[in-house]
Each structure stands twice: as C-alpha cells, then as structure tokens.
C-alpha positions in Angstrom: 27.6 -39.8 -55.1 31.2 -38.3 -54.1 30.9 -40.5 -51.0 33.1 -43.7 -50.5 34.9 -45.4 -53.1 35.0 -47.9 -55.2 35.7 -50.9 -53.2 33.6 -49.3 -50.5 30.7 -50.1 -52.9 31.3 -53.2 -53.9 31.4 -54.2 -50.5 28.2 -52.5 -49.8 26.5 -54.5 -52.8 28.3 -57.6 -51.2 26.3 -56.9 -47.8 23.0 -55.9 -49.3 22.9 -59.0 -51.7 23.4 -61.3 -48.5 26.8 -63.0 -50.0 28.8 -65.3 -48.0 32.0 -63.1 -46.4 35.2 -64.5 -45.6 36.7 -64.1 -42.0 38.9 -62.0 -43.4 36.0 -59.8 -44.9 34.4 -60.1 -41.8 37.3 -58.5 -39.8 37.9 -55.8 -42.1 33.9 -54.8 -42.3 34.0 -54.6 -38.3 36.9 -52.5 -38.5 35.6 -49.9 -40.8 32.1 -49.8 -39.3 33.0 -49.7 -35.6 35.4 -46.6 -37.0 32.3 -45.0 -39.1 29.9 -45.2 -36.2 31.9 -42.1 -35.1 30.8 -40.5 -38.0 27.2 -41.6 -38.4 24.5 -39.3 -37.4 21.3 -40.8 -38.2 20.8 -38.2 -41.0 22.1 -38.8 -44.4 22.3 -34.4 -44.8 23.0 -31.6 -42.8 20.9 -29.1 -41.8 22.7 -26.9 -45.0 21.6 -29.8 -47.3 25.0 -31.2 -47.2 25.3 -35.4 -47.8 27.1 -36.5 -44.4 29.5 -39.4 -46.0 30.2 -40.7 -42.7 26.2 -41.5 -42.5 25.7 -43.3 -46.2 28.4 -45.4 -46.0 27.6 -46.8 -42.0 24.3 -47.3 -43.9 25.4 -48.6 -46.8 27.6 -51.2 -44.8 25.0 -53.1 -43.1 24.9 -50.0 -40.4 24.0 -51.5 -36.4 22.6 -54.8 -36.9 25.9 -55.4 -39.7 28.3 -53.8 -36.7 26.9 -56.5 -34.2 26.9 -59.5 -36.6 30.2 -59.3 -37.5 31.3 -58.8 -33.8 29.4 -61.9 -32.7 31.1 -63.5 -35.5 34.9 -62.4 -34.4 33.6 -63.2 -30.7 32.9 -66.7 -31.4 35.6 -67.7 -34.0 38.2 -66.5 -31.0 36.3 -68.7 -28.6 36.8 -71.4 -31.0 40.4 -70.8 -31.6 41.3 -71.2 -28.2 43.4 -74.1 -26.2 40.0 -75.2 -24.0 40.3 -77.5 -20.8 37.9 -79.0 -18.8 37.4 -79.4 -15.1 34.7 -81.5 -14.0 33.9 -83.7 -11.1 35.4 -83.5 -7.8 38.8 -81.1 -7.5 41.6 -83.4 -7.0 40.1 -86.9 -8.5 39.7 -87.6 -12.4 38.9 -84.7 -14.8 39.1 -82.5 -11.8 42.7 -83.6 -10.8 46.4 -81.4 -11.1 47.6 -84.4 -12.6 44.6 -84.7 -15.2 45.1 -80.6 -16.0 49.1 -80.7 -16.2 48.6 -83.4 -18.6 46.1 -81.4 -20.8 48.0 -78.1 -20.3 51.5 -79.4 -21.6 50.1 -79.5 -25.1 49.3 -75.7 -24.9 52.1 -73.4 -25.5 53.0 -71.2 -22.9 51.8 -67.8 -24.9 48.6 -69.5 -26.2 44.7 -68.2 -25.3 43.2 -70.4 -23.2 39.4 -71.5 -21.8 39.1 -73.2 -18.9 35.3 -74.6 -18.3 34.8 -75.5 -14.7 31.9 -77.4 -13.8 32.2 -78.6 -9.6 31.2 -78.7 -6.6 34.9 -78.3 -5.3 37.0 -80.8 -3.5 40.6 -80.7 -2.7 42.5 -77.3 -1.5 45.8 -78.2 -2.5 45.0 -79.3 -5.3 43.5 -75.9 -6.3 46.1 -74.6 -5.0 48.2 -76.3 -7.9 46.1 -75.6 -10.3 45.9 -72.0 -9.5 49.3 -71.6 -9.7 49.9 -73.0 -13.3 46.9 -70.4 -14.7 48.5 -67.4 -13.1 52.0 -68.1 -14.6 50.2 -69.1 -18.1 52.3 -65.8 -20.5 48.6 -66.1 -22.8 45.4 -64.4 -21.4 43.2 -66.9 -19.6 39.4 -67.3 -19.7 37.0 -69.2 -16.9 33.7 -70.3 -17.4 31.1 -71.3 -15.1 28.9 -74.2 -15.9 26.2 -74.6 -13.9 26.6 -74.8 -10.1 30.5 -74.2 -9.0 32.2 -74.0 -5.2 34.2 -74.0 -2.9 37.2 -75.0 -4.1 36.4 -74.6 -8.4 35.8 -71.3 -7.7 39.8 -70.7 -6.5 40.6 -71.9 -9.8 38.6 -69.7 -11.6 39.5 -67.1 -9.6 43.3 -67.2 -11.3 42.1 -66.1 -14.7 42.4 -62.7 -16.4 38.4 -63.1 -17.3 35.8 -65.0 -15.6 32.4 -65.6 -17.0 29.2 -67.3 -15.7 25.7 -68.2 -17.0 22.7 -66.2 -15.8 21.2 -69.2 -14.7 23.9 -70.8 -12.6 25.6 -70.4 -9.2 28.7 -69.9 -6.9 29.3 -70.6 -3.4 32.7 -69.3 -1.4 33.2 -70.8 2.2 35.6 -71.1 5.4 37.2 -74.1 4.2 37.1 -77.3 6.4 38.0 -80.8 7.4 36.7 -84.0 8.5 38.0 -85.3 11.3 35.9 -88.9 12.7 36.2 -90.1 16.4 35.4 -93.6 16.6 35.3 -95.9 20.3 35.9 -95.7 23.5 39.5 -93.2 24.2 41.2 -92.9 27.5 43.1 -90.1 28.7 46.2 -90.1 26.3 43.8 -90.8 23.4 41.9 -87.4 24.7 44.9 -85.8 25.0 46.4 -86.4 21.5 43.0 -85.5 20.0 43.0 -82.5 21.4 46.7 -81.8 20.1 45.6 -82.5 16.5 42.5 -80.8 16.3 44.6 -77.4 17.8 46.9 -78.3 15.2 43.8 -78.7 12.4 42.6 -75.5 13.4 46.2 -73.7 13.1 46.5 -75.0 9.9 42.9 -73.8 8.9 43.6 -70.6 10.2 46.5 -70.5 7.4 44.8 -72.1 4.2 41.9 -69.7 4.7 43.9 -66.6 4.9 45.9 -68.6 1.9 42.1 -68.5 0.0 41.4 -65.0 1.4 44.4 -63.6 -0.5 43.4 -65.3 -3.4 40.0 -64.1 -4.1 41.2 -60.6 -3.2 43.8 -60.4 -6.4 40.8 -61.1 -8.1 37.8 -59.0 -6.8 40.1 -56.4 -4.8 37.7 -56.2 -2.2 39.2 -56.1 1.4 39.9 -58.8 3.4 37.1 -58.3 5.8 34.5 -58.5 2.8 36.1 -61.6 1.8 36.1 -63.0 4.6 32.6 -62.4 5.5 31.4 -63.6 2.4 32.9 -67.1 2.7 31.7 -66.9 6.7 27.6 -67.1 4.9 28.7 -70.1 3.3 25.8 -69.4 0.7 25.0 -69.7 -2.9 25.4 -66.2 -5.0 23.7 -65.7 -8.2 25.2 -64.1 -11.0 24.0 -60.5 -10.8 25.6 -60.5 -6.8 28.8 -62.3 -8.3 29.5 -59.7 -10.7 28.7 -56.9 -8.5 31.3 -58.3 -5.8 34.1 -59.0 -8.2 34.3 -62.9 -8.1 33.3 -62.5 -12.4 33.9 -60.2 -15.2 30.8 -61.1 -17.3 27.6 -62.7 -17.1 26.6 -65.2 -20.4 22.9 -65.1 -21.1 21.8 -68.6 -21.0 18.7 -68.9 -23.5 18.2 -73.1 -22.4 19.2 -73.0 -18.9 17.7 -74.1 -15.8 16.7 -71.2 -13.6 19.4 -71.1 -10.5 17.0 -71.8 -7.9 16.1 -74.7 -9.4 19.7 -76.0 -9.5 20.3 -75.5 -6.0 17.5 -77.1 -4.9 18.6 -80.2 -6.8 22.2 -79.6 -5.4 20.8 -80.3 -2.1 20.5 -84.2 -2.7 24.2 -84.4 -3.6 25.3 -82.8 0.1 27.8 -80.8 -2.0 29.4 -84.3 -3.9 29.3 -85.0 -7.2 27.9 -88.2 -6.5 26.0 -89.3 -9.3 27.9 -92.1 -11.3 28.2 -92.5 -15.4 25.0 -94.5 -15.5 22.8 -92.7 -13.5 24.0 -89.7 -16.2 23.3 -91.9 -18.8 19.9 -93.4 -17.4 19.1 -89.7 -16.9 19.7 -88.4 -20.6 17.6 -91.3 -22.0 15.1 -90.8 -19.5 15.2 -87.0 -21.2 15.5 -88.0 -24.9 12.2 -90.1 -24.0 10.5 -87.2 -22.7 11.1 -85.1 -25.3 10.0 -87.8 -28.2 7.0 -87.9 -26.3 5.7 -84.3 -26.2 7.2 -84.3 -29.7 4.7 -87.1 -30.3 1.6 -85.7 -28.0 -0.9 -88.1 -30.3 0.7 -91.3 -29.2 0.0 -92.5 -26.2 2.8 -95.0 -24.1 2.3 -98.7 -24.8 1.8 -99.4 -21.5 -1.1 -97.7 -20.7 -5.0 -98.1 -21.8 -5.6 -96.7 -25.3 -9.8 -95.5 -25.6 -10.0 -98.1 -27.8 -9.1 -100.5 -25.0 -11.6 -98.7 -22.5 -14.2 -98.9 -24.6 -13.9 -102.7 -24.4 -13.7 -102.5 -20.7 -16.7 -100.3 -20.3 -18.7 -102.9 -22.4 -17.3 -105.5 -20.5 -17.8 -104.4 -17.5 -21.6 -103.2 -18.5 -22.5 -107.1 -18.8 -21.0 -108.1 -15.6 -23.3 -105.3 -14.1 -26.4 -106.7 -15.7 -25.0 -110.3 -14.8 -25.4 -109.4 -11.8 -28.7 -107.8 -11.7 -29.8 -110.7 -13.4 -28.5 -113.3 -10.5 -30.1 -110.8 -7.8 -33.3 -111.0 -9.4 -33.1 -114.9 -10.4 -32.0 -115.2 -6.1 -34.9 -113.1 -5.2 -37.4 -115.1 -7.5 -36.4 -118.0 -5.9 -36.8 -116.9 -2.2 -40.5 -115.7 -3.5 -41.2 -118.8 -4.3 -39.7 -120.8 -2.0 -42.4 -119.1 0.6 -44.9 -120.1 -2.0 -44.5 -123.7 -2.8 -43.9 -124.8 1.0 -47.6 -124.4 0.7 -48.2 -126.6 -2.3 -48.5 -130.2 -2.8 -45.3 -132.5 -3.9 -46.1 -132.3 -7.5 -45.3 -128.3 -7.1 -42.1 -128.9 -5.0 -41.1 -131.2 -7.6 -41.3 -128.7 -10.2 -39.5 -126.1 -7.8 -36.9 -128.2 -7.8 -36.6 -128.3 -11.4 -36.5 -124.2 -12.1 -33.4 -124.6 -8.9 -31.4 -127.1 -11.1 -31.8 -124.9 -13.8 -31.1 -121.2 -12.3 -28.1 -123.1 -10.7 -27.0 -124.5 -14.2 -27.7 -120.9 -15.6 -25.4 -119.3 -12.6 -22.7 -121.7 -13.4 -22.5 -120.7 -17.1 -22.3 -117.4 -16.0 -19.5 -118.1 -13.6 -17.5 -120.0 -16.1 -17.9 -117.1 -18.2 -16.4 -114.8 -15.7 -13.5 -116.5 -15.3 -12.5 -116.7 -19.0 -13.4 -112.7 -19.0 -10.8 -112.6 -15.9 -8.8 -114.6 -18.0 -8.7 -112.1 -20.5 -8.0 -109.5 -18.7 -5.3 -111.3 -16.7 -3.7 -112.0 -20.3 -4.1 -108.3 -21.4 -1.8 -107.5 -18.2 0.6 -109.9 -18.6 1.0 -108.9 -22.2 1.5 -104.9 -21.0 3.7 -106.2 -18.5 6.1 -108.1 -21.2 6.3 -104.9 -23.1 7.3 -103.2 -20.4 9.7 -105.5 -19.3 11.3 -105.7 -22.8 11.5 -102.3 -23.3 13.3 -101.8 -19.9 15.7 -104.6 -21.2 16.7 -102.7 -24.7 17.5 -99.1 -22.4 19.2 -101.1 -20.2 21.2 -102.6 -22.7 22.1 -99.4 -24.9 23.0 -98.0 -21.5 25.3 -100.6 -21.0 26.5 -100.1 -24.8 27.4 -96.4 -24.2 29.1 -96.8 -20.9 31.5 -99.1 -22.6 31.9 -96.7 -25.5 32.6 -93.3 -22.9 34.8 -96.0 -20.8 36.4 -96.3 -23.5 37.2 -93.1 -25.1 38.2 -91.6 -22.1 40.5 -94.5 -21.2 42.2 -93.6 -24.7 41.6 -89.8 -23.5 43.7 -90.0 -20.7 46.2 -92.7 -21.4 46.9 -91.0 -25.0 46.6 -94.2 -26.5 43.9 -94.3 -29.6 43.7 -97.8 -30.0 41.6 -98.1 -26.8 38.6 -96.5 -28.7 38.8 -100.1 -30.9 39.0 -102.5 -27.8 36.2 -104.1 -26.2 37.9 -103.8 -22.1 35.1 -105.0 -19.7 34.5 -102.3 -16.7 37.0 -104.2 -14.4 39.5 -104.6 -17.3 39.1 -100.9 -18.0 39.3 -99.9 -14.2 42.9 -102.0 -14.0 44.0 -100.3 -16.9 43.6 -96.9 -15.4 45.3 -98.2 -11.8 48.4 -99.3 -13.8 48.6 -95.9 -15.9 51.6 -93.7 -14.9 
C-alpha cells in the first residue's frame, strides 16, 4: 500500500503481535495516534474509492482501544514519578503535623511534581494555614488526593493545589470553623466578667480566621464569598458529583473497591469528627478482615468453635436416649404407683415382694443417673475443649498484633527520626514513645 512507511509498519506488526513496548515506544505511539485520530474516519476509502491513509494507519496502530492504553500507561508512570507526601491523622499532630510535612518536603526540589494524599478529619487551623502556604509557593505543579472521608481543616490543604482529585466513593465536609472553650465551678463577678472579655475576643478572632478560610477556598473554586460562606454555614458532608460541580475538586477517580460514601459517613459518626481509633484497634481491624475473607474464601470449612453435623448428629442420638430414659422412668414411676394401690390390699408375702421390684427400679434409676452425669461430663469436656481453642487462638492474634505494632513502631520511628537502624532495634512501646519526645 502507498500508505505509511516503513517504520510505521514495523511498529504496526509490533502492536498486532502483542510485543512488550518500551516507555519510550509507548510515548511516541500516543503521540502519533492521538495526532492520526484527526485523520481517521471510520472508513478505510472514500466515497471515489480512494484509500484514506489517515484511516489504515490509526487502524493499523492499535486504533481507540491502543490510543487509551497507552494514555493510561503515560498517566500512571507520571503518577509514579512524582515526589508523594502523606497527611494522615489529625492536622497539626503526627503525620498530619507542619513539622512532619516540612520535614518530608525538604527532600523535594523546589520545581519537582508533587502528590499530596490527604486522608483526615481536620484539626488545627494554623497549622493548615502553614501547610497551605508551603504548597502554593511549591515552582512544580501540585496534585491533592482525597482518601476517603476529608474535613474541615484537610480540605484547606487541598484546596492549595493546582489539581484536586477525589474518589467517587468518598467525602468532604467545609464548616464555620470553631473553638472549645470549658467553664468549670463556681465564678463570681470578675470571673464573669473576664469570660465574657475572652469569648468577645474568641469571637473577633473567629470572625477573622473564617474570612482567612473564606478567601482560601475562593482562589480555588472562584465562587463568591457568599456561596462560600454558605456552604461552610450547612456544616454537611458533600459527595463527589456536588464537589466537583462547586469547584472544591478538579476530577473525580472511579473507585472500583470502595466503600459507598454513605456508608462512610455513617461510620464517621462514632469518631465525633476525631480520628480516634489507635494502631491496634487498626491492626485488630485488618486481621479481623483478612479472617473474613479466608473464610468466604474457604465457605466448606466451618470455624472450630462451633458444632460441625458430625458433632450434632452425636447430640441428637444422645439426646434421643435421654428422651426415652425418661419415658422409661415415667413409666417404671407410674407402674409403681399402680401397684402400690394394689398390694396395700395383699397379704405380707406380696408387700414383701413389692418391696423387692422398689429396690430394684431404684437400683435401675440410679444406674441411669450415674449415666447422666458421665454424659454431662462429656459434654462439659467437649465445651471446655471448644473453649481452649478459642482461647488459644485469641492468644496467637493477640500476639502477632503485638508483633506488628512493634514492627510499624518501629519503622516509623526510623521514618521520622531518619535514622535506619531503628528498623533493627527491638524498643518496647514506652522506650519507643521516649525516643520520639527527645527527637528534635
């Protein structure tokens, strides 16, 4: 064909026989077919007859499905290139601190790309504030991400970067900000009195940090102030779609294993807005998960600690001869009374006799006692045994709980200090705890 040429070709054999591209390749075949799509129209000829070049080779280059690979493949080997920091917890306190993101950020050079992944509840203004500052001096472009459920003050942070994105399935929430202020006791008139002047000065103060917030989240939506300000007055949660359409993100990621929003929230609710779940509770929580999900994994085996069919079939048959136990001692008792009326009409021989077929029902009764209680026995040693196993297997989660707390404690102790060596040390908690006090 006079169409393309002869490298063209060769890399349409390349794409057709599947072979493995370089990143290099990879750029250069997004380049020529996101040029060529101009060209392509669905028919390789004209209505003259004539071959439409700019058709074949789209075609012969992998066409839409090759144009979208290859972009997903740029797309995620620049999100892998870039300078990523994390913000987690509460704003102003561990990963979520300035002093915890200055210390991360001075490794990044000034003109670098960089992701910021933000996963809080919010916390601290000022140090927001601080944060915020940094990102919109950064000379690189700067990327937020949403993970999960994000406010109050996480969401001023993101709100500094040239591109925001958030999952489908997670949430946002903008508010007036606040402050706690406690009374405690009896206060006289000059206690009253100075109260009063702090909480005028509170509100002043208020009064400026929200039109501080205001001003921020407008250079990032460009809505007015009013809209701003009525948004954060709902104090509510907004889902993605309502995010985008306001301004507060760029893009929305689709998030194939994610928890539906809702869902989120609702758990949200137990935390009263604090991230208060400690390392083991997470930890407790993702083996709790991993246990789960070897179980439907494994739907033919049923837990140790509860009755297998095998094991009820025992206790049906069991519990089938106590039943005609029984029915046999009602009978024996009723016998008995029968003939008691009977033989208080007899003569002594007969009473005699009577009191011969009592000494054996009673001996029989008392054989069938003693064989109740080595059946309760049984039982009593079935459940003690269940009991064990449960008990020891609570004991080995607890202890590789305990086994992977000191390994995280330990790794982000070397993390933070910068010092390897404390991924080889075995620091107890309190040990660990004192180092972190004493780190500068």
């Amino acid at each position: 064909m006079k169409c393309g040429t002869r490298v063209g070709w060769a890399r349409a054999n390349q794409i057709s026989k599947r072979e493995n591209l370089s990143l290099e390749t990879v750029k250069r075949t997004y380049s020529f077919l996101s040029r060529a799509q101009t060209y392509d129209t669905g028919l390789f000829k004209d209505e003259k007859g004539v071959v439409v070049c700019g058709s074949v080779m789209f075609a012969a280059w992998g066409g839409e499905p090759m144009l979208k690979w290859t972009k997903k493949v740029l797309e995620r080997e620049k999100i892998n290139s870039m300078k990523k920091i994390q913000i987690s917890g509460t704003i102003g306190t561990g990963q979520g601190s300035a002093e915890y993101f200055n210390y991360l950020y001075k490794e990044i050079d000034i003109n670098d790309e960089i992701e910021v992944e933000i996963s809080s509840l919010g916390g601290d203004f000022f140090a927001a504030v601080e944060i915020f500052s940094k990102l919109k001096k950064h000379g690189g472009k700067t990327h937020a991400i949403y993970s999960g459920l994000c406010a109050s003050a996480a969401t001023l942070i993101a709100s500094a970067c040239d591109e925001v994105s958030m999952y489908d399935t997670g949430a946002i929430l903008i508010h007036d900000l606040s402050q706690y202020i406690e009374v405690m006791g009896q206060l006289k008139k000059e206690d009253f009195e100075s109260l009063v002047g702090e909480l005028r000065r509170n509100i002043d103060n208020l009064e400026s940090l929200n039109k501080l917030a205001v001003k921020m989240y407008k250079r990032k939506t460009g809505r007015t102030d009013d809209e701003i300000k009525n948004l954060m007055a709902q104090d509510r949660w907004i889902l993605s779609d309502e995010a985008l359409e306001f301004g507060l993100i760029d893009k929305i990621i689709e998030d194939e294993k994610g928890v539906k929003a809702e869902v989120k929230i609702a758990a949200s609710k137990q935390l009263k807005n604090r991230n208060k779940m400690d390392l083991k509770s997470k930890i407790l929580e993702y083996f709790a998960q991993e246990e789960i999900e070897k179980k439907e994994a494994e739907k033919t085996d049923r837990p140790k600690n509860e009755i297998t069919e095998e094991v009820q079939v025992v206790f049906d048959e069991i519990f089938a001869r106590l039943e005609s136990i029984e029915m046999a001692i009602s009978e024996m008792k009723r016998g008995s009374e029968s003939e008691d009326e009977t033989e208080a009409k007899d003569d002594k021989e007969e009473e005699v006799e009577m009191a011969k077929k009592t000494d054996e029902i009673e001996n029989r009764i008392s054989k069938i006692e003693n064989r109740d209680q080595k059946l309760a026995d049984v039982l009593q040693g079935f459940v003690d045994g269940v009991r064990k196993e449960i008990s020891n297997q609570n004991s080995a989660l607890e202890k590789k709980v305990n086994e992977k707390i000191s390994e995280l404690q330990l790794r982000e102790n070397s993390v933070v200090t910068g010092d390897r060596t404390f991924e080889d040390k075995n620091l107890t908690t309190a040990e660990w705890v004192e180092q972190l006090k004493n780190f500068n």
